[in-house]
C-alpha positions in Angstrom: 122.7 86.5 105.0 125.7 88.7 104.9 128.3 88.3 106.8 129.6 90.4 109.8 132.6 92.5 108.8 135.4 93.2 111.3 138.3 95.3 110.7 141.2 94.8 113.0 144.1 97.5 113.3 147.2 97.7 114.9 148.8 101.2 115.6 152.3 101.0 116.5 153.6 104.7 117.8 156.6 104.4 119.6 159.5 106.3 117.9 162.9 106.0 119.8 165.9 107.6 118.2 169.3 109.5 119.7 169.3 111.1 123.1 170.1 114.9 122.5 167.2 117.0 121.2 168.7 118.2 118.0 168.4 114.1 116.7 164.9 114.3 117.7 164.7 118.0 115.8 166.4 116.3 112.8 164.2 113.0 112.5 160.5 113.1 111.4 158.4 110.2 112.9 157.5 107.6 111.0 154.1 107.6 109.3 152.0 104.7 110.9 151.9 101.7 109.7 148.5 100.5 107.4 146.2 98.8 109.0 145.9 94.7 109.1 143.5 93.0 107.8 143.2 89.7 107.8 143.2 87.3 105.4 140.4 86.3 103.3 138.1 83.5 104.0 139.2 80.4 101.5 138.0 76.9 101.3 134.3 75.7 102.8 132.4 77.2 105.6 128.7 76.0 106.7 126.1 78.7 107.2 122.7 78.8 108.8 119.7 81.1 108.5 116.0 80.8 110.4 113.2 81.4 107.9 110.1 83.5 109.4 107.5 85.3 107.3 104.1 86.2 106.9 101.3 87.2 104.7 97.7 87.6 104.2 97.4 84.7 101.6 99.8 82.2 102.7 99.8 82.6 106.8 102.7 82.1 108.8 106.0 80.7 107.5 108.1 78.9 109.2 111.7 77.0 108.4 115.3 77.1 107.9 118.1 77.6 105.1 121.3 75.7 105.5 124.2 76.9 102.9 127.5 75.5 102.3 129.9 77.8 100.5 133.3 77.1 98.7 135.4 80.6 98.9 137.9 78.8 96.8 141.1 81.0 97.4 139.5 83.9 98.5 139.4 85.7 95.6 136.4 84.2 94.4 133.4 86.6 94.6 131.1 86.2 96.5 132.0 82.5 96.5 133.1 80.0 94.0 130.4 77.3 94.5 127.6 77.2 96.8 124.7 74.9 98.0 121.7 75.4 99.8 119.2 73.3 100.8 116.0 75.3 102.6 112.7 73.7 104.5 110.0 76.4 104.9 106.2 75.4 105.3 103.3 78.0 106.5 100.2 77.6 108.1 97.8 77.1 105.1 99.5 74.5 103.7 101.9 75.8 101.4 105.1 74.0 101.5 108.2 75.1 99.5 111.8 72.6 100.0 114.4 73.6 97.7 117.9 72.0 97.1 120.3 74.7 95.0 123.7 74.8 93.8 125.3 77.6 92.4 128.4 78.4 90.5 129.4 82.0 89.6 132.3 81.6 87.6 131.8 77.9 86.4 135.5 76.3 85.9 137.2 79.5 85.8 134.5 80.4 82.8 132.4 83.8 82.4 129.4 81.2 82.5 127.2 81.2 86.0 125.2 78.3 86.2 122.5 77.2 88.7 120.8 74.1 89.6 117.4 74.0 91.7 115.6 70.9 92.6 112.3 72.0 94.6 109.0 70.6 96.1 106.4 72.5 96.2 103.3 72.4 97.8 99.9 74.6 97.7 97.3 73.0 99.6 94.9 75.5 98.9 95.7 77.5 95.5 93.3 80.3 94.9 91.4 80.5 91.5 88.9 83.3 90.4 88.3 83.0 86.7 90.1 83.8 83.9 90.9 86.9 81.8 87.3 89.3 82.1 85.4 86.5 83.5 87.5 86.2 86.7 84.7 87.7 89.7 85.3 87.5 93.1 82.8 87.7 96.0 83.6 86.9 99.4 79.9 86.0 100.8 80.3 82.5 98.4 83.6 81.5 100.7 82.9 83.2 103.9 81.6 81.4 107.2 82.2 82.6 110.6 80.6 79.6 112.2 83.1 76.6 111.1 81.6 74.5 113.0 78.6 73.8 111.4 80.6 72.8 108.2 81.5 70.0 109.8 78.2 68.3 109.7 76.9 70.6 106.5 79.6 71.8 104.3 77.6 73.2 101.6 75.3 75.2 104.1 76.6 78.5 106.6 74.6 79.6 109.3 73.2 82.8 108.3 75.3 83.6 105.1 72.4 82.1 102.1 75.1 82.7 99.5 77.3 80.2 100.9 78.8 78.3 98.0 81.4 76.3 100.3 85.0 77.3 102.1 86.9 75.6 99.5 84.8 76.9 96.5 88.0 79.5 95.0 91.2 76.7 96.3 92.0 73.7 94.3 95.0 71.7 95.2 98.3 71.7 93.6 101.7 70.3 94.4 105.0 69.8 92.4 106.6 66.7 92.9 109.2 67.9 91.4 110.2 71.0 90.0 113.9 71.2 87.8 115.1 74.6 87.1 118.5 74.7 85.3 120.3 78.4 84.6 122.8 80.1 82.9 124.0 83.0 82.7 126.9 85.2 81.1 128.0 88.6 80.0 128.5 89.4 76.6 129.6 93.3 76.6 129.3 95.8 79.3 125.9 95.3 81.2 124.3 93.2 79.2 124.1 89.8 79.8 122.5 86.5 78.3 120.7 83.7 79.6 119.0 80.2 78.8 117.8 77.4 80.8 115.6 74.3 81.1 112.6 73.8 83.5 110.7 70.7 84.2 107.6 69.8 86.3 105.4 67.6 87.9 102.3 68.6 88.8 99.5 67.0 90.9 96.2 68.5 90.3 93.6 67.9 92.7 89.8 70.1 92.7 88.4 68.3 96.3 88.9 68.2 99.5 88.0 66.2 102.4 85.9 66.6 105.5 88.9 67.7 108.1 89.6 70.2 105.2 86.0 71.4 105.4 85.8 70.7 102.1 82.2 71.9 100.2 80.3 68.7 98.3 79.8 70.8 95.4 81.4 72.0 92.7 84.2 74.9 93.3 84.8 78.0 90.7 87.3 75.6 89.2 85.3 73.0 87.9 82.6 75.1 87.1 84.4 76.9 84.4 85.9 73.7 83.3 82.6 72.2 82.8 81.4 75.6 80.8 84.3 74.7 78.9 86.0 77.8 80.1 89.4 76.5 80.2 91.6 73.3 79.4 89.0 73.0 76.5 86.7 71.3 78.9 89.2 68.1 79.7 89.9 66.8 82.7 91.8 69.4 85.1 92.5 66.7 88.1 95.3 64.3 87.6 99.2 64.6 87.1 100.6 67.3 84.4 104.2 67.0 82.9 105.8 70.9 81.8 109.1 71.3 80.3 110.1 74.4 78.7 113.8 75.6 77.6 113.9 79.2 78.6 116.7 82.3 77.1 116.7 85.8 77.7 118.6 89.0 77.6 118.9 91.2 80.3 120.7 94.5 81.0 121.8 95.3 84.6 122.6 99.0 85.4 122.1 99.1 88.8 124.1 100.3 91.5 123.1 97.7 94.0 121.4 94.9 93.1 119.4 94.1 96.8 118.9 98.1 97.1 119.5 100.2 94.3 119.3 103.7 94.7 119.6 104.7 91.0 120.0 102.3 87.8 117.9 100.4 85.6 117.3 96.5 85.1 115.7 95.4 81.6 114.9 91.7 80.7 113.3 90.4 77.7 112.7 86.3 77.9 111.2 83.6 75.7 109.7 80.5 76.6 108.2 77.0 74.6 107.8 73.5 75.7 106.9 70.7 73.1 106.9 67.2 73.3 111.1 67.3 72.2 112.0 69.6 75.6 109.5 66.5 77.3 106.6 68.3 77.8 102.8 67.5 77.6 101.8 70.6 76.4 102.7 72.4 73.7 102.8 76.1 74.6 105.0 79.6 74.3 105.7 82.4 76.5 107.4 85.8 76.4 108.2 88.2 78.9 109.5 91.9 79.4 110.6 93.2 82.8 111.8 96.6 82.7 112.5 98.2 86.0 113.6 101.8 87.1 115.1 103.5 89.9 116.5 107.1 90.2 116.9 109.1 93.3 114.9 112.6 94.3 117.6 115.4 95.0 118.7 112.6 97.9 120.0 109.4 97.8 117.6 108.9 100.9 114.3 109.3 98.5 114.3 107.2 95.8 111.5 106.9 92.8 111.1 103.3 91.7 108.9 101.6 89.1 108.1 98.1 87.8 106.5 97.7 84.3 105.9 93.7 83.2 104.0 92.4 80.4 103.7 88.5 80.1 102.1 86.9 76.9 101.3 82.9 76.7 100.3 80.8 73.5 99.5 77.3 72.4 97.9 74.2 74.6 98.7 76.2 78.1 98.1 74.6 80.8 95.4 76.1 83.5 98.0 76.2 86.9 100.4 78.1 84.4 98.0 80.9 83.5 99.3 82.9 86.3 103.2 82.5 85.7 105.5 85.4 84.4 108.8 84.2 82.7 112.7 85.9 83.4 115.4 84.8 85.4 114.2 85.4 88.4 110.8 84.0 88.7 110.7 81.0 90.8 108.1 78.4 90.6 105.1 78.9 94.0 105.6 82.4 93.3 102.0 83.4 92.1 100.6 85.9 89.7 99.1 89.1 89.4 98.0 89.5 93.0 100.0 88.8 96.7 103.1 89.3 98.0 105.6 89.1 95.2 103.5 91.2 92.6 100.5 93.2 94.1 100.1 94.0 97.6 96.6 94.0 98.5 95.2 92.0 96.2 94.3 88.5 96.8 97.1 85.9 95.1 96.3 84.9 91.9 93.4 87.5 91.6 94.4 88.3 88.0 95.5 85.2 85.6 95.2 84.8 82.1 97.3 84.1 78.6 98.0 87.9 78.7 98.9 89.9 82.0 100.3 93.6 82.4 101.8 94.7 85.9 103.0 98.2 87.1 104.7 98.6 90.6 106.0 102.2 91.6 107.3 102.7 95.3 108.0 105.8 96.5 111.4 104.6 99.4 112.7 107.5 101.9 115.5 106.4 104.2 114.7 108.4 107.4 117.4 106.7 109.6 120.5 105.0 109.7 122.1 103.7 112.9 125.8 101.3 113.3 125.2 99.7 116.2 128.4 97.4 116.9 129.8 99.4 113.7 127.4 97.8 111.5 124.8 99.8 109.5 121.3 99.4 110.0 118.9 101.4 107.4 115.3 102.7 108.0 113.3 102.9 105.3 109.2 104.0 104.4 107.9 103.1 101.3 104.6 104.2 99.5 103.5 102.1 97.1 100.7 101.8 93.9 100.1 98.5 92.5 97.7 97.6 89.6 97.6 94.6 86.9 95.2 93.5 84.6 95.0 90.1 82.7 93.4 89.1 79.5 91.9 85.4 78.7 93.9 84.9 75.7 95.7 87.1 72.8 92.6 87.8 71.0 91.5 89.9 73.5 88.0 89.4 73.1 87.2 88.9 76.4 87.2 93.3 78.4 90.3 91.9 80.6 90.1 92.5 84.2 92.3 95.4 86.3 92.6 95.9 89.8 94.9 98.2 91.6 95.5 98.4 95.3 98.0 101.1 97.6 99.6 101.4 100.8 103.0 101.6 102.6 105.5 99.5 104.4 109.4 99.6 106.2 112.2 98.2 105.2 114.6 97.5 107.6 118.4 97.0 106.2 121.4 95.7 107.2 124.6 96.6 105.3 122.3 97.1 102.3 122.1 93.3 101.4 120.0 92.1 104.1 117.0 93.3 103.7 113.4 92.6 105.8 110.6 94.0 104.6 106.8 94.6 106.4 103.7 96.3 103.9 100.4 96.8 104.1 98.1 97.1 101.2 94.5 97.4 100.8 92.4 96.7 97.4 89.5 99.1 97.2 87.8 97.6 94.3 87.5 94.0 95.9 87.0 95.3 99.8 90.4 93.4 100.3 93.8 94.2 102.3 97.0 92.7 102.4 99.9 92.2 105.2 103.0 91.2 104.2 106.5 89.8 106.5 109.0 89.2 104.3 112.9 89.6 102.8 114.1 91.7 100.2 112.5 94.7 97.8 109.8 93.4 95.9 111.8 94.5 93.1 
């Protein structure tokens, strides 16, 4: 949250000097004096934010972040150490506690480094397929009358393709997840970065009767029994991931929450093996590039997303949706929902091989400073699509989907930034709302 900036000025303008006119003629005033401003912040200050969102996937959420920032002399920008601990949960179960400390100039060094220690919870994690094979039909989940799951799970009033309310979730929760950063510039823009991630992750493919859970088996373990995925092992149980991460990015933009013209690039590399303490031996790579330029105004601006993410090795199932980079955060999803396509159901599109293009369309129709603080209006058309592949063979004919619509952004100062879309998939029948903070990218 940024904080409120006040200018305060003091105008002195009383000029006294001889008594006849000609001293007066003979003297020029003074100029005024600059205005004060006081001093910069230094040492620690607590600050608190309210967390409220909403969309179509996850349901309300609800929770607060608490941040306790070190300005160090003052001089340090935007702070010299920071922690912030955060306690959101939504209404469908999805839980996401973080703990975060970051340093931007780590003892006095170019280095920034970041720690974050985070529980997450997905009570009800959507799962369609894989790759090609990944179908979707919302008669097999759908049942208006949940009442008579109670005493029938399997069986919906009226609806014979009824395959059971739970049949696209299975449960999964990270007890916990380790992500360590770091980050540097090397020349100019362009910057480098490595890291380590580690989790724990709780599988579970059932649920029980207050969860209206179905007696029979979901999409899930109906492709692991085909032998679809996870070569045909076991998928329930607890899964130990560690990867070391690097990457090299180059940041040209002019404002990093807003930019109006600029470019970020990333390429990032993956690979977890038993030394980094992983389970699974697997790789990943990633490319992000991203693209903004304004339209004769700096109140229209053209942006666009392009991301490819390729996987190898023993990957784990609940990874097959994951992109790499520096700022992906574990509970984020994959091709599909709020953070990557609007309109599409979360984690429509998974697979060792996904594609991703984003391009908003952002006109600032007003600006306002009430209480001398600028407010920004903003409408946005958007065009989402993705498509994901089972593996790097590409046998399998992949699967696209694209959805459109439009949103507002509301901003304040330029750094705060909420955001509201709607999106509607017309290839699945399905449509997306979306409450949350910041661009998408």
């Amino acid at each position: 949250m940024c904080a409120i900036r006040t200018t305060w000025a003091v105008v002195l303008s009383v000029v006294m000097w001889g008594a006849s006119p000609a001293g007066a003629e003979g003297m020029a005033p003074p100029p005024p004096e600059a205005p004060t401003l006081p001093p910069p912040r230094t040492g620690w200050r607590i600050q608190g934010l309210p967390l409220l969102n909403f969309n179509s996937d996850e349901g309300l959420g609800f929770g607060a972040r608490l941040m306790l920032v070190d300005a160090g002399d003052g001089t340090q920008t935007p702070y010299r150490h920071a922690v912030t601990a955060q306690f959101f949960q939504t209404t469908r179960g999805n839980a996401v506690h973080r703990l975060m400390l970051d340093a931007p100039a780590f003892l006095d060094s170019r280095w920034r480094l970041g720690l974050d220690l985070s529980i997450l919870s997905d009570r009800f994690s959507p799962y369609y397929g894989v790759g090609g094979r990944a179908s979707f039909d919302q008669d097999f989940a759908a049942c208006e009358d949940r009442s008579a799951l109670e005493a029938a799970p399997d069986v919906c009033p009226g609806n014979p393709a009824f395959r059971g309310l739970r049949y696209y979730n299975f449960e999964q929760r990270t007890l916990p997840s380790v992500v360590f950063n770091a980050r540097r510039p090397v020349r100019g823009p362009w910057q480098v970065a490595m890291g380590y991630r580690f989790r724990l992750t709780q599988v579970g493919t059932r649920y029980d009767a207050d969860d209206l859970g179905q007696s029979r088996a979901s999409r899930l373990e109906e492709d692991v029994q085909a032998g679809r995925i996870n070569d045909g092992r076991p998928v329930v149980g607890t899964f130990r991931t560690a990867e070391l991460t690097a990457g090299l990015l180059l940041d040209l933009r002019d404002n990093e929450p807003a930019p109006v013209r600029g470019m970020f690039h990333e390429l990032a590399v993956r690979g977890a093996a038993g030394a980094t303490g992983s389970a699974f031996n697997y790789w990943g790579a990633t490319a992000n590039f991203r693209f903004y330029h304004p339209l004769g105004t700096e109140r229209l601006v053209a942006a666009l997303r392009l991301m490819g993410d390729v996987m190898g090795g023993d990957v784990p199932f609940f990874l097959l949706s994951a992109f790499g980079g520096v700022e992906w955060r574990d509970g984020w999803g994959g091709v599909g929902g709020v953070f990557t396509s609007r309109g599409i159901l979360k984690h429509r599109l998974q697979g060792e091989v996904k594609a991703l293009v984003n391009g908003e369309l952002r006109w600032q129709f007003l600006s306002v400073a009430p209480l001398n603080q600028r407010v920004d209006f903003t409408l946005v058309a958007f065009l989402d699509a993705g498509a994901a592949w089972a593996d790097l063979s590409f046998r399998d004919s992949g699967l696209g989907r694209y959805a459109g619509g439009g949103g507002l952004r509301v901003a304040w100062e330029k750094n705060f930034i909420v955001r509201m879309d709607y999106g509607v998939s017309p290839q699945d029948g399905t449509t997306g709302f979306y409450l949350d903070f910041n661009h998408m990218f």
